[in-house]
N, C-alpha and C positions, 0 to 999 in steps of 0.2 A: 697682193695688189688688188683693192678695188675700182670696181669700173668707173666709180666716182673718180679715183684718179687718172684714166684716160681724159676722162672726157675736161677735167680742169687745163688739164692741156692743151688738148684742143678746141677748148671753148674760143681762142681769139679768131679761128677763122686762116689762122697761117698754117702754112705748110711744116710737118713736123718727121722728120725721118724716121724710120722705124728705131733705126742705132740709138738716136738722140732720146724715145719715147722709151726702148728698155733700159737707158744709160737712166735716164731721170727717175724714173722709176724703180729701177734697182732688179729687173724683170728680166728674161731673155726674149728676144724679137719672137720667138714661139708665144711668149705669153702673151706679148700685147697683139700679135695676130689673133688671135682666140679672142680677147676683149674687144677688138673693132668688130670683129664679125657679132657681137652681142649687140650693139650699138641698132640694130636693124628691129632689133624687141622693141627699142623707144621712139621709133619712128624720124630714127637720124640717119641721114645722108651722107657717108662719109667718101671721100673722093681718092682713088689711088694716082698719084701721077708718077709716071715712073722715071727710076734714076732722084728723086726727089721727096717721096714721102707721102705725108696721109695729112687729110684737112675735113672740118667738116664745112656743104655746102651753104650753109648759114652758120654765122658767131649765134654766140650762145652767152647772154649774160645770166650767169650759173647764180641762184642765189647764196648765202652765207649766212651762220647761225651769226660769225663775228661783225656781220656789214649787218643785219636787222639789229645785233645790240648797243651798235655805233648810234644808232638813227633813234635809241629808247633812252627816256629819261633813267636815271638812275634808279627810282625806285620801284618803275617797270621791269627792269633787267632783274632785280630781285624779289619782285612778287610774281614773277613767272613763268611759270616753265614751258620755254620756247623748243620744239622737236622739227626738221626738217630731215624730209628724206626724200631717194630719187623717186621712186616710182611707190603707187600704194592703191587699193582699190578704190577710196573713199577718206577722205579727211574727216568728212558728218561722222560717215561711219565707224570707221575705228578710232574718236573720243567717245561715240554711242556706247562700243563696247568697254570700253575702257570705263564710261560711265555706272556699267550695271555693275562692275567690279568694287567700285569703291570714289575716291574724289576728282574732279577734273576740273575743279576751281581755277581756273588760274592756268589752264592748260591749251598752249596754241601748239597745233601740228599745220606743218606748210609742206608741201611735195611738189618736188616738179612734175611732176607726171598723174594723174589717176587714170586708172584703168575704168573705172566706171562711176565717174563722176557726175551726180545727180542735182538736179533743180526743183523748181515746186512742183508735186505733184508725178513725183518721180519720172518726170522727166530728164532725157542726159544732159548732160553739159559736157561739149565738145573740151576736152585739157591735155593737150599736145605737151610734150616733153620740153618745157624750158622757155616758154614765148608767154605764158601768162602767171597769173598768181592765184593758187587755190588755197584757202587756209580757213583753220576752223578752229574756236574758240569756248573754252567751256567754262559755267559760270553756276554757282550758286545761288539759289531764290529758294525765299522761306514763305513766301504767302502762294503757291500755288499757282497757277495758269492763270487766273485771274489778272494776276500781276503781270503776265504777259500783252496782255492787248497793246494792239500797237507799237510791238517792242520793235517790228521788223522794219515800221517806216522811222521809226529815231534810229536804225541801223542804216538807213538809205539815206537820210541826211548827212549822216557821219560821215560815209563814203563822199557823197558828193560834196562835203567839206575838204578832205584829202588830196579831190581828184582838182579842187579847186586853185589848190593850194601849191598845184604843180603845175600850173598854170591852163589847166582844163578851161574850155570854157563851151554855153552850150548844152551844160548838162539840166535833164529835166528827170522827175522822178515818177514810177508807174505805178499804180495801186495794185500789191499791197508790197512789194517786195523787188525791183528791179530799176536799174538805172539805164537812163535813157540818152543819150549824144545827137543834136543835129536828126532824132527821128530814127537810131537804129540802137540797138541791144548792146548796152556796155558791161555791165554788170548783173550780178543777181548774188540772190541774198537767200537761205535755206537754213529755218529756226527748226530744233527737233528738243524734245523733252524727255526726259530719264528722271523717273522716278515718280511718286504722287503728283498729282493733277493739282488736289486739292489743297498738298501741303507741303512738305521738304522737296525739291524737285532740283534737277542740274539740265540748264538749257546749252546746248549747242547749237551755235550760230556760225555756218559755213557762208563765206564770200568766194566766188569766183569774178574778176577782173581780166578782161580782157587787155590785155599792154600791146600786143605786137603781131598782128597776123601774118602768115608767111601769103602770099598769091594763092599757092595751091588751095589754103586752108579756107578762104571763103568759097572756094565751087560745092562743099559739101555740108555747109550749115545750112540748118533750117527752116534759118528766119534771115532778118535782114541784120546784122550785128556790125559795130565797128571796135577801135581801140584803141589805146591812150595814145600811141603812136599817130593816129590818126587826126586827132584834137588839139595837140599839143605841138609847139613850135622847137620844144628839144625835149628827148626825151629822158627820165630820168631814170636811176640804176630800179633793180627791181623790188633790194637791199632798203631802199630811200622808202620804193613805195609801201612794201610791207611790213616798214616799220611806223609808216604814218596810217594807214588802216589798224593796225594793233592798237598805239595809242589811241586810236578813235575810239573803237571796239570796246577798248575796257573803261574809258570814261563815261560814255554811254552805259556799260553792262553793271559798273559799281553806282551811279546814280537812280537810274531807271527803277528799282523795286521802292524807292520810297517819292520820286516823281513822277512816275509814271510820264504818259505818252505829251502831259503839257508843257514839257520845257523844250520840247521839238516840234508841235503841232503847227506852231505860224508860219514857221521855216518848212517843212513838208508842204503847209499849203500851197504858198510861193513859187513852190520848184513842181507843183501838181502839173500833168501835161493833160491830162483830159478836164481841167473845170471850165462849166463852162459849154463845154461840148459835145456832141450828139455821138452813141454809142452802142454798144450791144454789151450787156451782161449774160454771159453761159452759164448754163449749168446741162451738166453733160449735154446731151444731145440738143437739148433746148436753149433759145437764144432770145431776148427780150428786147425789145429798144428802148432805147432810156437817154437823158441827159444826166451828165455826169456833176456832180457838186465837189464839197470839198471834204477831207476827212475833220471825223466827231474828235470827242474828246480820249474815246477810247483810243481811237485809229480806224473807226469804222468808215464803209466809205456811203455818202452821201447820193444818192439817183433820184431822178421824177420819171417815174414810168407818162407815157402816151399819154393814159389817162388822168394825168395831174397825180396822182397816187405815190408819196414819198415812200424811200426804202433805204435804211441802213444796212450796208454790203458787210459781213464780217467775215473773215477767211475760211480755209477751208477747201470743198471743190465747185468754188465759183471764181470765174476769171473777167477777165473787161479786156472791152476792142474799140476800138475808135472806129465812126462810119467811114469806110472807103469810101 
C-alpha cells in the first residue's frame, strides 16, 4: 500500500473508518495507522474522531496523470512525457538533472509537494502538499541562449491566457517573469538551461500557480500573494488547470526558437503593470529611480533614469519595484 493511496481516500474531506480504509485497501488497520501518522511529513492535518474514523481537515483535489491527459489534445498526450509524483525537492531541478543525463524534450514533471521549491534568483517558493500547481517543462533549442531572450515573458502571456480562460480576470503581468492579480503575486515563472550557451542546449521552464490558499498559509509568506480561488467565481479541477498551462507551455516552447519574442510582444505590453510608471530598478544593494516603459523586441525592459538617460533592463540580477 502506498501513501498515495491513503490519501485518495481521503482526499474528499469525509470521514473514513479505519475498517473501511484497510478493507479498501487490502491492508490491516496496523498498516493504515502507520501511513496516517506519515501524513504529518506533508503538512496534512488529519482528524481522529472517535467511534467514527479518520478525515483530513481540508479536501484535497489530488491531481491525476489520467485527468491532465483528458484536458490534452491528442497529439500532446503522445508527444509527451507527462511524470506526476507526491512529494519531490525540485521539479526545475530534477528535469536539470535528468538534463545533464541525456534528453528532456518533451518532458513535464508535476508534484504536489516540493520540498524546496525555487523562484528567480534562488529564491523559495512556498509549495504546500496539494493546494497549488508546480510543474516543469523541458525543451530542445538549437540556436543557443540567444534564442532565449524574452522567452520568459511569451511564458507569462501563455499563463495569463489560461488563467483567462478559466475565467480569471484582473490579471497583469511583471517584468521579467511573474504574474500578477488585483496587485498581489499569482504566479512565477523559473527558465534554467542545460547544456551550450552558444549552441545545442535543453531549457527548463518551471511554473508555480497559486490555486487555493488555506487561512493559515498567508500569515507566512513573504510578500503579498493571492490565488485562482481568489479571482475566480468557480473554481476549476487542478487536472483542467494543468492541462491548460501544458498546452500553453508547448505551443509557446515549439514556436518560439524560430519567432522569437514578437509574436507575444503586443500582448506582454498590454498586460505590463508598471508602463508608464514611476519606480525603482535594484541591483543588489543599489536601487535607481526610474520610469518604467514597455518591453524591446528582445524582451528587454525599457526605463528613463531621473536624468532623462534611457536603459534597456535585460535579466539576470536586476529586479523592478513600483514607487510606494
Amino acid at each position: 500500500m502506498a501513501l498515495h493511496d491513503v490519501l485518495t481516500t481521503l482526499a474528499d474531506g469525509q470521514l473514513h473508518s479505519g475498517q473501511e480504509l484497510a478493507d479498501r485497501l487490502g491492508v490491516s488497520r496496523t498498516a493504515v495507522w502507520k501511513q496516517l501518522q506519515k501524513l504529518d511529513e506533508y503538512g496534512l492535518s488529519v482528524e481522529a474522531v472517535k467511534g467514527r474514523g479518520y478525515r483530513l481537515r481540508c479536501p484535497l483535489d489530488l491531481l491525476s496523470l489520467e485527468g491532465v491527459r483528458r484536458g490534452l489534445k491528442a497529439d500532446l498526450v503522445d508527444s509527451l512525457n507527462l511524470t506526476l509524483v507526491d512529494v519531490i525537492d525540485s521539479t526545475n531541478l530534477a528535469l536539470m538533472q535528468r538534463g545533464r543525463e541525456g534528453s528532456i524534450h518533451g518532458q513535464v514533471i508535476m508534484a504536489e509537494m516540493q520540498r524546496h521549491g525555487r523562484g528567480r534568483r534562488g529564491r523559495a517558493w512556498a509549495s504546500p502538499f496539494g493546494r497549488h500547481l508546480y510543474l516543469s517543462m523541458g525543451w530542445q533549442f538549437h540556436s543557443g541562449a540567444q534564442a532565449l531572450e524574452g522567452l520568459s515573458l511569451a511564458i507569462g502571456v501563455a499563463i495569463q491566457e489560461v488563467l483567462q480562460s478559466f475565467g480569471a480576470e484582473g490579471i497583469g503581468l511583471k517584468w521579467p517573469n511573474d504574474i500578477y492579480a488585483h496587485g498581489a503575486k499569482l504566479a512565477g515563472i523559473l527558465i534554467e538551461v542545460v547544456g551550450d550557451l552558444s549552441g545545442e542546449c535543453q531549457v527548463v521552464v518551471g511554473c508555480g500557480l497559486n490555486i487555493n490558499f488555506l487561512p493559515e498559509e498567508r500569515e507566512y509568506l513573504d510578500q503579498h500573494a493571492t490565488c485562482l480561488n481568489d479571482i475566480v467565481s468557480s473554481l476549476p479541477q487542478r487536472d483542467m488547470v494543468a492541462a491548460g498551462l501544458i498546452t500553453r507551455l508547448a505551443d509557446v516552447l515549439s514556436r518560439y526558437e524560430s519567432e522569437g519574442f514578437a509574436s507575444w510582444r503586443d500582448r506582454w505590453n498590454k498586460a505590463h503593470l508598471f508602463s508608464g510608471q514611476p519606480g525603482w530598478v535594484l541591483r543588489g544593494m543599489a536601487q535607481e529611480s526610474v520610469v518604467f516603459g514597455d518591453a524591446g523586441p528582445d524582451g528587454a525592459l525599457l526605463v528613463e533614469h531621473e536624468d532623462g538617460r534611457q536603459e534597456w533592463l535585460h535579466g539576470g540580477e536586476v529586479s523592478v519595484r513600483l514607487e510606494v
